[in-house]
Structures are given as structure tokens and as C-alpha cells.
DSSP file (Angstrom, degrees, kcal/mol; ACC not computed):
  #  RESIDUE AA STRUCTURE BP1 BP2  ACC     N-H-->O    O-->H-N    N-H-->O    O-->H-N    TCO  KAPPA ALPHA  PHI   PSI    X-CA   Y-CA   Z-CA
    1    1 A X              0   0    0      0, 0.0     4,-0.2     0, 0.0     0, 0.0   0.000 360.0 360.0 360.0 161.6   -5.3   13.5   47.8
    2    2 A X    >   +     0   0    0      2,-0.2     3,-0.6     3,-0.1     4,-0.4   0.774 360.0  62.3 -77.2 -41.5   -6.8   10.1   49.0
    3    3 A X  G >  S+     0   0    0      1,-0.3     3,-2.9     2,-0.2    -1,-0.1   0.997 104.7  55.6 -82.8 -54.3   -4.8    7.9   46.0
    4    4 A X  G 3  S+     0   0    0      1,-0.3    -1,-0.3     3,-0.0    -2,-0.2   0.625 102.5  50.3 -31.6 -20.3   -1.5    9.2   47.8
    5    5 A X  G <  S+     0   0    0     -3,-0.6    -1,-0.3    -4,-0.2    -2,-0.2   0.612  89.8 100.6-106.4 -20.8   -2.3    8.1   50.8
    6    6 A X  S <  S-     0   0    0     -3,-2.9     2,-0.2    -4,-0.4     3,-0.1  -0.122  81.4-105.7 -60.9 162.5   -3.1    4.4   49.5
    7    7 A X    >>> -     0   0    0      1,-0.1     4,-3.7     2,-0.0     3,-3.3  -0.641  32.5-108.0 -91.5 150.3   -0.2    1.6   50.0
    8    8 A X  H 3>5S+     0   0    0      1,-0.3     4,-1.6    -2,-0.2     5,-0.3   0.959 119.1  60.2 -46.3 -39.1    1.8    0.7   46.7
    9    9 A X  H 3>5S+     0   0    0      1,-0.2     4,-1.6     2,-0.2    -1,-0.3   0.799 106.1  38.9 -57.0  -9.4   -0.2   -2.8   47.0
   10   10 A X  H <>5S+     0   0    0     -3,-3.3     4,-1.7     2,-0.2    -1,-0.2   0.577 119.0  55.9-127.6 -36.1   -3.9   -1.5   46.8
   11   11 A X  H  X5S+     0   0    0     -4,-3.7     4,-0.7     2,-0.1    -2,-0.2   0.957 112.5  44.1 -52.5 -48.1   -2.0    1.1   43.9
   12   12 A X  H >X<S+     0   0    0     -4,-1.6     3,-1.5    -5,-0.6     4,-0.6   0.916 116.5  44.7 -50.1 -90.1   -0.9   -2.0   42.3
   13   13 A X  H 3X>S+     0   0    0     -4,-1.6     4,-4.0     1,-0.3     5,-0.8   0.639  86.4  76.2 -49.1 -15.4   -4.0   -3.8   42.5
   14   14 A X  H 3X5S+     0   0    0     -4,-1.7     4,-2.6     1,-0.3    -1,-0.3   0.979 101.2  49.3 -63.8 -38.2   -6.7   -1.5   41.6
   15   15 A X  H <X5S+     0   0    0     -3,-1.5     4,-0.9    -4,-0.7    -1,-0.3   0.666 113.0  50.8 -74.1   5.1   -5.5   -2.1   37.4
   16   16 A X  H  X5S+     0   0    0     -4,-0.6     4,-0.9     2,-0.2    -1,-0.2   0.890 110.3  39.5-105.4 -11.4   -5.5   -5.6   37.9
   17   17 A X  H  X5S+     0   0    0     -4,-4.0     4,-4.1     2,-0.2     5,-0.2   0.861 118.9  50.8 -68.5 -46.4   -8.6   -6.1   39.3
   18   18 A X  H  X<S+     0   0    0     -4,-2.6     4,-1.0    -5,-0.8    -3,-0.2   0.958 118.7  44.0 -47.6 -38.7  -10.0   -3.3   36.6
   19   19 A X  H  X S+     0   0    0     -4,-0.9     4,-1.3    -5,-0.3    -1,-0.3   0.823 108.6  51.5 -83.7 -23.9   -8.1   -5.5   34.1
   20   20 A X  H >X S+     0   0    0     -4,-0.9     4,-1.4     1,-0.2     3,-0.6   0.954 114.8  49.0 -90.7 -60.5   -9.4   -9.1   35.6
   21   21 A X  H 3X S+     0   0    0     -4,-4.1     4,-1.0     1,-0.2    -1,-0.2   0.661 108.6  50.8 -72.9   8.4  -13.2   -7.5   35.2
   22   22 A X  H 3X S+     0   0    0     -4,-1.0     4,-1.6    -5,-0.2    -1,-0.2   0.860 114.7  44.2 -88.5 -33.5  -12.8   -6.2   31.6
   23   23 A X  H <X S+     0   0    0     -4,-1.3     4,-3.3    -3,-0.6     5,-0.3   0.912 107.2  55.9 -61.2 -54.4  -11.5   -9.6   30.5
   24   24 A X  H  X S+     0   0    0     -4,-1.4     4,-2.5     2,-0.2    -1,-0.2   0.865 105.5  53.5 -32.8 -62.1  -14.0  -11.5   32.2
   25   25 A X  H  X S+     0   0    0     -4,-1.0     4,-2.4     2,-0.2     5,-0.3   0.873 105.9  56.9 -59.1 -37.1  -16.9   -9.5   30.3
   26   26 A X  H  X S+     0   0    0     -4,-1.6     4,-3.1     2,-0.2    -2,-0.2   0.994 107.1  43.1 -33.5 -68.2  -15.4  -10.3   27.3
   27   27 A X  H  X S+     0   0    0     -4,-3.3     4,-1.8     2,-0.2    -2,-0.2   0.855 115.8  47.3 -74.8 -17.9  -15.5  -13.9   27.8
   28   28 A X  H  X S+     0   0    0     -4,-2.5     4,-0.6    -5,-0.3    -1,-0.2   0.994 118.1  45.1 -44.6 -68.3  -19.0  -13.7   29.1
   29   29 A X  H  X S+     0   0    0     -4,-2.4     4,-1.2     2,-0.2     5,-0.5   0.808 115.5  46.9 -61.9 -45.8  -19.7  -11.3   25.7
   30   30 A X  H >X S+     0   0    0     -4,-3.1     4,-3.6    -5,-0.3     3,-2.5   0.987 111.6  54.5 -85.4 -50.0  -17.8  -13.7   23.2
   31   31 A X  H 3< S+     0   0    0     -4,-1.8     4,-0.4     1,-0.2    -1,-0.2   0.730 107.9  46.9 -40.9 -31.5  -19.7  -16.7   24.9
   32   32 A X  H 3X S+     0   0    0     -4,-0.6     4,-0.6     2,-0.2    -1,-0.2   0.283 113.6  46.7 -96.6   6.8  -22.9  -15.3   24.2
   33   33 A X  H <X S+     0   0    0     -3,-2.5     4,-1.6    -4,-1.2     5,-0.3   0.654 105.2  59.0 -88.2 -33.3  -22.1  -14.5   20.7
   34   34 A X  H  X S+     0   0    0     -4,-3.6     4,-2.2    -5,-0.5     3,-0.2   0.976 109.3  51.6 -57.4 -33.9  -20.6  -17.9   20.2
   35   35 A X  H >4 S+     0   0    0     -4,-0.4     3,-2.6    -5,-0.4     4,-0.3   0.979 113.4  35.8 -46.1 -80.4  -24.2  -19.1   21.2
   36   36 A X  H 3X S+     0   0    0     -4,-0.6     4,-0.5     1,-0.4    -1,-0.2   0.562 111.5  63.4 -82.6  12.4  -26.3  -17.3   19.2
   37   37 A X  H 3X S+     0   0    0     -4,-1.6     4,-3.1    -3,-0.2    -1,-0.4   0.848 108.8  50.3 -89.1 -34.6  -23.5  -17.6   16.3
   38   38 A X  H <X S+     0   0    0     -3,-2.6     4,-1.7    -4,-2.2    -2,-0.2   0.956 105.5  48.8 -35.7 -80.0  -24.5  -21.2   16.8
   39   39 A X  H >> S+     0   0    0     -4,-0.3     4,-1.6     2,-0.2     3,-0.9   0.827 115.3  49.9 -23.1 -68.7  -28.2  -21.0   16.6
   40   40 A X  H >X S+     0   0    0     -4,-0.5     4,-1.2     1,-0.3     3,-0.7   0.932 102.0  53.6 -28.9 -88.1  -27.6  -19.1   13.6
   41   41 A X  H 3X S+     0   0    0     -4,-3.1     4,-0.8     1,-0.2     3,-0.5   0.763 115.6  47.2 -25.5 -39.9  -25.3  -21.4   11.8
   42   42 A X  H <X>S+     0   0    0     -4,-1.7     4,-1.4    -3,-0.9     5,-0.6   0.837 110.3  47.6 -68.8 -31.6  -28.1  -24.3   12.4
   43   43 A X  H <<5S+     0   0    0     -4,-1.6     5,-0.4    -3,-0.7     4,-0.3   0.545 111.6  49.1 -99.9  15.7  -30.8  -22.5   11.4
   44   44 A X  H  <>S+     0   0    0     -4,-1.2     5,-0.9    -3,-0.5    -1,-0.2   0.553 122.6  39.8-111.8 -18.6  -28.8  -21.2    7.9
   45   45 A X  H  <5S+     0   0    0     -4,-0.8    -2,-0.2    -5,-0.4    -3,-0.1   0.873 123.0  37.5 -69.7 -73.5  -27.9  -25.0    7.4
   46   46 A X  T  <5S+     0   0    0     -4,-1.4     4,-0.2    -5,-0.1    -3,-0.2   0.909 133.3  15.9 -34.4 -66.7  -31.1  -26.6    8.5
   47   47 A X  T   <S+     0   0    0     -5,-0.6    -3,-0.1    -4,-0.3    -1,-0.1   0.721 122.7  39.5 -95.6 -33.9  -33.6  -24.0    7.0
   48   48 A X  T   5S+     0   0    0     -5,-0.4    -3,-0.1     1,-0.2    -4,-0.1   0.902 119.9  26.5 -96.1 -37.3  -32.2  -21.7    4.5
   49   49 A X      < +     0   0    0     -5,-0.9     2,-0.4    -4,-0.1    -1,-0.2  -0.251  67.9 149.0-103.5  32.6  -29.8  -23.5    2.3
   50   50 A X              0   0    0     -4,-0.2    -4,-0.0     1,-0.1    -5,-0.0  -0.784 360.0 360.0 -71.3 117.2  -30.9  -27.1    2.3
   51   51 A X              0   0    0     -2,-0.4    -1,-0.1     0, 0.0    -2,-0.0   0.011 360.0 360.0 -93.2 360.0  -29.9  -28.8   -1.4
């Protein structure tokens, strides 16, 4: 097989790179919720609930 033949480093690396881009789309994905959690929060102060 082909992954036998790989060196223990590039064995090594392949879950941490796998692991550095699933974390990375995370914080991308929670950044662009935190946005539009924002928006949201203004416009349920601002527009819907005003007393």
C-alpha cells in the first residue's frame, strides 16, 4: 500500500493538518454565527421589543 511506504513524519502530520483545517472552519462557522447573532440581537432590541 502507498500509506506504508510514507515516512512516520508525513504519517504524523496528515491528522494534524486534518485537525488544524477542521478547527479553523469552526472558527470561521462560529464567527459567522456570532455576526448574524449580532444583527439579530439589534434588531430584537431596536425593533421588536422597544418599551
Amino acid at each position: 500500500m502507498w500509506f506504508n511506504s510514507l515516512s512516520l513524519r508525513i504519517k504524523v502530520m496528515i491528522p494534524v493538518i486534518l485537525m488544524a483545517i477542521i478547527f479553523g472552519g469552526l472558527v470561521i462557522y462560529n464567527a459567522l454565527l456570532f455576526g448574524k447573532q449580532a444583527t439579530i440581537n439589534e434588531q430584537l432590541n431596536d425593533e421588536i421589543q422597544p418599551v
